[in-house]
RODRENZA-916798 format. One record per residue (C-alpha): residue number from 1; x, y, z. Coordinates in Angstrom, 2 decimals, padded with zeros to 5 digits. Layout:
N
{r NUM; {X; Y; Z}}
...
END
This chain:
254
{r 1; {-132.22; -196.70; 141.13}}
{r 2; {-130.55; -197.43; 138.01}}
{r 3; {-133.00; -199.85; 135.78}}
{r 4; {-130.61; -199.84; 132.59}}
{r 5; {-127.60; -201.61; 134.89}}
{r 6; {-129.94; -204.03; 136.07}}
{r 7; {-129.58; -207.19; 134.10}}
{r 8; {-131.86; -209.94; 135.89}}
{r 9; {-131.17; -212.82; 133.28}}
{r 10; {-127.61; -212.69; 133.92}}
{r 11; {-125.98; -215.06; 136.39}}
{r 12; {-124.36; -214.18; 139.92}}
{r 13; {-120.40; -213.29; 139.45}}
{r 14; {-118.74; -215.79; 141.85}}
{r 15; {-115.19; -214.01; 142.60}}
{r 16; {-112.82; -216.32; 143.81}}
{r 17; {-109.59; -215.68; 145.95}}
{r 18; {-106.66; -215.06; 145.07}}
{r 19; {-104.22; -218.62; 145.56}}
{r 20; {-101.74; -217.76; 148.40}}
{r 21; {-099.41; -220.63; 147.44}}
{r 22; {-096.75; -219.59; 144.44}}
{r 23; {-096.36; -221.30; 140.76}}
{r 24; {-093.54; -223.57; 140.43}}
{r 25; {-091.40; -220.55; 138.83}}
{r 26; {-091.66; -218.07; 141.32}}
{r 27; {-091.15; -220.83; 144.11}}
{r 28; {-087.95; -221.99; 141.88}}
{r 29; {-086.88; -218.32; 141.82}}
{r 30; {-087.20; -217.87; 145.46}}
{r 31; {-085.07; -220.79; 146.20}}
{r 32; {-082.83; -219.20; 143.93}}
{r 33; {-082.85; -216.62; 145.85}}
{r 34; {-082.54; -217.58; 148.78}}
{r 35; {-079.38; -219.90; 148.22}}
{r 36; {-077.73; -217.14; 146.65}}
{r 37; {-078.62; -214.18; 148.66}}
{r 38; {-078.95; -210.37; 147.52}}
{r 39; {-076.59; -209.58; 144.84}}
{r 40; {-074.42; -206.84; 146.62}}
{r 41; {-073.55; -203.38; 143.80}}
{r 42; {-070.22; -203.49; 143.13}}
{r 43; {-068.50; -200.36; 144.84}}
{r 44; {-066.77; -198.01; 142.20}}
{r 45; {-062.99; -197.48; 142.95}}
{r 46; {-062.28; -194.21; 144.76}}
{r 47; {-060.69; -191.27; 142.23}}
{r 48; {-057.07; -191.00; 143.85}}
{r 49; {-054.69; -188.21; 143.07}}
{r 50; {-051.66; -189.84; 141.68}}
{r 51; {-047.73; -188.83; 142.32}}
{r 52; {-046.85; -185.09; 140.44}}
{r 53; {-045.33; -185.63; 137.16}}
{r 54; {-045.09; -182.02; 136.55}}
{r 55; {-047.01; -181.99; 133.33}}
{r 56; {-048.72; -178.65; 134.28}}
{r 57; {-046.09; -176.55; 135.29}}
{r 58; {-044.00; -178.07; 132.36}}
{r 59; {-047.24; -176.43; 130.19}}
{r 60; {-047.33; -173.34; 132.12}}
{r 61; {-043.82; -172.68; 131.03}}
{r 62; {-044.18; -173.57; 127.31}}
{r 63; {-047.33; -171.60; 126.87}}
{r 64; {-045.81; -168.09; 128.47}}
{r 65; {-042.34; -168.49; 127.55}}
{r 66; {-041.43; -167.83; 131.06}}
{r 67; {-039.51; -169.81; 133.93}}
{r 68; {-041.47; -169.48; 137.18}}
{r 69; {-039.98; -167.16; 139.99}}
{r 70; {-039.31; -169.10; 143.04}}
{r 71; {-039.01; -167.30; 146.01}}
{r 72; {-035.96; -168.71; 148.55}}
{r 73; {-034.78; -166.55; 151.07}}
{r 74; {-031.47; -167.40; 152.82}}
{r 75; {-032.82; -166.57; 156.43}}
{r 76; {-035.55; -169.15; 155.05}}
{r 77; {-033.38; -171.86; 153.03}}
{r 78; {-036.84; -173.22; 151.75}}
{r 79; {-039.11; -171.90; 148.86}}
{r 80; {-042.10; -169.94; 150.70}}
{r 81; {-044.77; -167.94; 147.95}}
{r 82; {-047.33; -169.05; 145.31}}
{r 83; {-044.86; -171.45; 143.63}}
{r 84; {-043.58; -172.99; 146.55}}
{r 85; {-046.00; -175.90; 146.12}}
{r 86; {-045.25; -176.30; 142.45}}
{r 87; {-041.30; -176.06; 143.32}}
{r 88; {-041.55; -179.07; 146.18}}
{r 89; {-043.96; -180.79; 143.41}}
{r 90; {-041.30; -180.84; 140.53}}
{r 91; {-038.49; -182.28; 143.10}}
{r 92; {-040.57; -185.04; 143.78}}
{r 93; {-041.20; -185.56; 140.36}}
{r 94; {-037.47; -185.46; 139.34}}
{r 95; {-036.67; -187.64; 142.02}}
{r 96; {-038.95; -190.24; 141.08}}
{r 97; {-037.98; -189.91; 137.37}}
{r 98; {-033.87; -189.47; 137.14}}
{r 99; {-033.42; -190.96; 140.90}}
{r 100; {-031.14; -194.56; 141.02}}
{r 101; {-033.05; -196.95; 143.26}}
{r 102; {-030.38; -198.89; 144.09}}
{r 103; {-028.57; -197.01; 146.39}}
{r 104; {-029.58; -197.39; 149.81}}
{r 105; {-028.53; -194.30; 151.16}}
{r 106; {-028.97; -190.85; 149.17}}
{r 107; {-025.76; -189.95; 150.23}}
{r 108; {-024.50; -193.23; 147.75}}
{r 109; {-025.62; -191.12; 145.09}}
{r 110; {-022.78; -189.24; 142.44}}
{r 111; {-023.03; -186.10; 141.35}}
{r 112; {-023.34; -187.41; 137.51}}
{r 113; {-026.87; -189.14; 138.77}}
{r 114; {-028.28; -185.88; 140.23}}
{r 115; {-027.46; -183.77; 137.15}}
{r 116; {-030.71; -184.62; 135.81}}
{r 117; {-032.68; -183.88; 138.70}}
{r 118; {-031.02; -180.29; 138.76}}
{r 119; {-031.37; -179.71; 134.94}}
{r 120; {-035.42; -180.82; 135.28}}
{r 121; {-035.35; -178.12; 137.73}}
{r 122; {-033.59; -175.68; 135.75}}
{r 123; {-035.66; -175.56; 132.75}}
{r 124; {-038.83; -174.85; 134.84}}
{r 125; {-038.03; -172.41; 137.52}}
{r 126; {-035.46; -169.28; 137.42}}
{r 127; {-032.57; -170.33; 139.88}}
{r 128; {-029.49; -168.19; 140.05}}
{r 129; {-027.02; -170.06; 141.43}}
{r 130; {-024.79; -167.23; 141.44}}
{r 131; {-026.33; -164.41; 142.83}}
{r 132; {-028.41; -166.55; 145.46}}
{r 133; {-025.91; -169.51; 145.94}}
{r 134; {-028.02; -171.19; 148.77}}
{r 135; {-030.43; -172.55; 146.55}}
{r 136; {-028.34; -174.90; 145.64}}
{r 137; {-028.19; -175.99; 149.19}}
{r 138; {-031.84; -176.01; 149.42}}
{r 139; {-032.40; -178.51; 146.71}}
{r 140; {-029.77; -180.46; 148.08}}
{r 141; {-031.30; -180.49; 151.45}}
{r 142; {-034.63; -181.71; 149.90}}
{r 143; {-034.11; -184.51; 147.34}}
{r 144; {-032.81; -186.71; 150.17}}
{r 145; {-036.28; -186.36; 151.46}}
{r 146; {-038.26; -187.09; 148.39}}
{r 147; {-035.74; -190.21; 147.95}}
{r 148; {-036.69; -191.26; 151.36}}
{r 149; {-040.64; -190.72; 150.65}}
{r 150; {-040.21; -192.36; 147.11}}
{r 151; {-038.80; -195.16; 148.67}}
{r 152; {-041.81; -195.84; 151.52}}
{r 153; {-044.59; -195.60; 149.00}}
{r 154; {-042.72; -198.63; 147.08}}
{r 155; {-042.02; -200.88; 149.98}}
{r 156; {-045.68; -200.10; 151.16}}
{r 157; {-046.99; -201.64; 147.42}}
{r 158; {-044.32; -204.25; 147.91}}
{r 159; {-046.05; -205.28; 151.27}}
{r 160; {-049.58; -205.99; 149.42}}
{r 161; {-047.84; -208.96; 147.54}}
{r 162; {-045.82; -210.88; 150.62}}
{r 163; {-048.58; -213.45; 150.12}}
{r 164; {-046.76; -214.01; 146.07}}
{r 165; {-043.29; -216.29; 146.06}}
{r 166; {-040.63; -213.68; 145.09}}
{r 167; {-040.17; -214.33; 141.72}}
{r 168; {-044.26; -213.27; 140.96}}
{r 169; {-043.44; -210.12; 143.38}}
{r 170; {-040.70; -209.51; 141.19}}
{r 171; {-042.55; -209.76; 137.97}}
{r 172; {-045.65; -207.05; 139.34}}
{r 173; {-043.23; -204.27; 139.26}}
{r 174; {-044.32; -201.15; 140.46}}
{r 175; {-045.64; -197.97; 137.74}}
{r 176; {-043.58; -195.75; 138.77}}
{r 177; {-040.23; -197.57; 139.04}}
{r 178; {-039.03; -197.09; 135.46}}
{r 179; {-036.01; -200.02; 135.43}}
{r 180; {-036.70; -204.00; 136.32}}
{r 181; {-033.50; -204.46; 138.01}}
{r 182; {-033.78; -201.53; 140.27}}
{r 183; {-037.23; -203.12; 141.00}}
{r 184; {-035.09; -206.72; 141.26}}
{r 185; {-032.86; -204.73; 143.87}}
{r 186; {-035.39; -203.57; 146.19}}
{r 187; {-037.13; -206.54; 146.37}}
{r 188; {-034.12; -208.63; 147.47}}
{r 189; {-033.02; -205.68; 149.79}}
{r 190; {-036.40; -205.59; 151.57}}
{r 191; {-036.17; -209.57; 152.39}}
{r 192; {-032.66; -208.92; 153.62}}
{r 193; {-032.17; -208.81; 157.61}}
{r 194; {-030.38; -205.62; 157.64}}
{r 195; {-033.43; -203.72; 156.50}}
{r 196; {-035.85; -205.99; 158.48}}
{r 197; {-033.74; -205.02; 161.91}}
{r 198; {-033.60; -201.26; 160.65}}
{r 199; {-037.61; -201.41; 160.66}}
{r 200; {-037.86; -202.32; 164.04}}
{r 201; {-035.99; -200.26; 165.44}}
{r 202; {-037.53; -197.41; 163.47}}
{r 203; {-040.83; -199.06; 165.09}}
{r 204; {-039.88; -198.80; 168.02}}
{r 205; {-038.62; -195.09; 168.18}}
{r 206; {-041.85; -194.12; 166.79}}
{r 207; {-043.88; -195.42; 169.31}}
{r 208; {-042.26; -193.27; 171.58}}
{r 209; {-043.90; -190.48; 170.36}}
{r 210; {-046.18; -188.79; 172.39}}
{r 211; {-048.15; -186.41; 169.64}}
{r 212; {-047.74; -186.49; 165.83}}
{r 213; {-048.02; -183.43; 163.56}}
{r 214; {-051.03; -181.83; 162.80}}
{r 215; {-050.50; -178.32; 161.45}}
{r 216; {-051.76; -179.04; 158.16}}
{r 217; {-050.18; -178.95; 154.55}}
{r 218; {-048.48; -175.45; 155.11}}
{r 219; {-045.23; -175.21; 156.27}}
{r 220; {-044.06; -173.48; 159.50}}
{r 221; {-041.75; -170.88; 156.73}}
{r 222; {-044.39; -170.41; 154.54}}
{r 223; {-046.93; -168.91; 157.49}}
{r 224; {-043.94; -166.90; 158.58}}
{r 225; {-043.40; -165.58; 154.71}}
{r 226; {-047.20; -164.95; 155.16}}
{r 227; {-047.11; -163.05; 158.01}}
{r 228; {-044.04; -160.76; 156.51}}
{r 229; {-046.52; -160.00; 153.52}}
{r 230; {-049.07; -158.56; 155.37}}
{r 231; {-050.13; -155.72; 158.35}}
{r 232; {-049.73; -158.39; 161.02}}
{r 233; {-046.68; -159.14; 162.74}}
{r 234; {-044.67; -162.79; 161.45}}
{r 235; {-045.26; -166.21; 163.31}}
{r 236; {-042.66; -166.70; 165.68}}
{r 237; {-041.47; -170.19; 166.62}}
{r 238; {-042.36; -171.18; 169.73}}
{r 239; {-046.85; -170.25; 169.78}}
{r 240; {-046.53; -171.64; 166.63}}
{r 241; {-044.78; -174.76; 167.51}}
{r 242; {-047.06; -175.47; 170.49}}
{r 243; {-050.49; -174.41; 168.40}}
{r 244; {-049.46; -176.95; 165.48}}
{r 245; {-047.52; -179.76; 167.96}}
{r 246; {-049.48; -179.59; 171.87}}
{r 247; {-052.56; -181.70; 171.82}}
{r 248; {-055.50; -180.13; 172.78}}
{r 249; {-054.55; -176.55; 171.65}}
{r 250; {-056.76; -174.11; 170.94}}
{r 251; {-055.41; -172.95; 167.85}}
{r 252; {-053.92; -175.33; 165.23}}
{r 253; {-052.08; -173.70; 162.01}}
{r 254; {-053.77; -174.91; 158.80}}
END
């Protein structure tokens, strides 16, 4: 049909198959393979939000001029508005700055070691001690708790090196502790058997709970302060205890 791809004098193309058996290198880089297995890709660390330092509300202040308005009603005795968050935020923050880790108990504490804390406070937020004298109750009332807190998180990252002799769990002192012997203090009251027969008992009582909390981040005052804002009528305790504490409820506060 097609005389010009006709080529008589030429001989017969003999096409062989392909070899199934590999080359030495590819048989090499099997083995290779094999013995070592799939490479696995090394998972990226997960992005973590670390502890407040206050560095934004510290900015928000210096750029307007302006202390923030906190709003703490006495029938309250806890900061409920938009800078309620920011206000819990910079206790933490003082706490974990100006706090003396080696006291066991807040209440070990002087007066002359919580100045700081106070004065951290005062230069951020407008607090009137003497027109709304409760406030200074409120803080009072609080920085025990962000002691306590403080306090967890660093026997939590002292638990991750038990398997170190104490000296090297000594040395790895946490970030945010800013003084080696305060570091030196926890350590060697963590081993002690006082706080080791505190923790079981603690253990224990908490396994007697029947339902933990699950309302969400806002607080049970600051969906009442919500409520007083608007049309509808204020949270009252008891729906609100059962819809954020009764398992199984119908209707959880977030």
């Amino acid at each position: 049909m097609f005389p010009y791809l006709q080529h008589n004098n030429m001989p017969p193309v003999t096409v062989h198959p392909r070899p199934t058996s590999s080359s030495s290198n590819d048989s090499s880089r099997n083995d290779a393979t094999t013995e070592t297995g799939p490479q696995p890709i090394p998972e990226r660390p997960r992005k973590r939000h670390g502890p407040t330092q206050g560095f934004q509300t510290a900015r928000i202040v210096k750029v307007t001029q302006k202390k923030l308005e906190v709003i703490i009603e006495k029938e309250d005795m806890r900061a409920t508005g938009p800078n309620a968050p920011r206000f819990a935020n910079e206790i933490g923050a003082a706490v974990r700055q100006y706090a003396p880790l080696n006291k066991i108990r807040w209440k070990d504490v002087t007066d002359a070691e919580k100045s700081p804390m106070y004065s951290r406070l005062e230069n951020v937020f407008v607090l009137d001690y003497d027109k709304r004298h409760w406030i200074k109750e409120v803080i009072e009332n609080d920085t025990p708790i962000r002691f306590k807190e403080f306090r967890y998180e660093l026997h939590e990252f002292y638990e991750t090196l038990l398997h170190l002799p104490m000296a090297e769990r000594k040395a790895k002192k946490h970030d945010q502790v800013l003084n080696q012997e305060y570091w030196d203090f926890l350590c060697d009251y963590w081993e002690s058997e006082a706080f080791k027969n505190k923790s079981k008992r603690n253990a224990t009582n908490r396994s007697k709970l029947t339902h933990g909390h699950c309302s969400g981040l806002r607080s049970f005052l600051n969906t009442q302060a919500m409520g007083r804002g608007s049309n509808c009528a204020p949270a009252s305790l008891n729906p609100t205890y059962c819809w954020s504490r009764c398992s199984g409820a119908e209707i959880v506060l977030n």
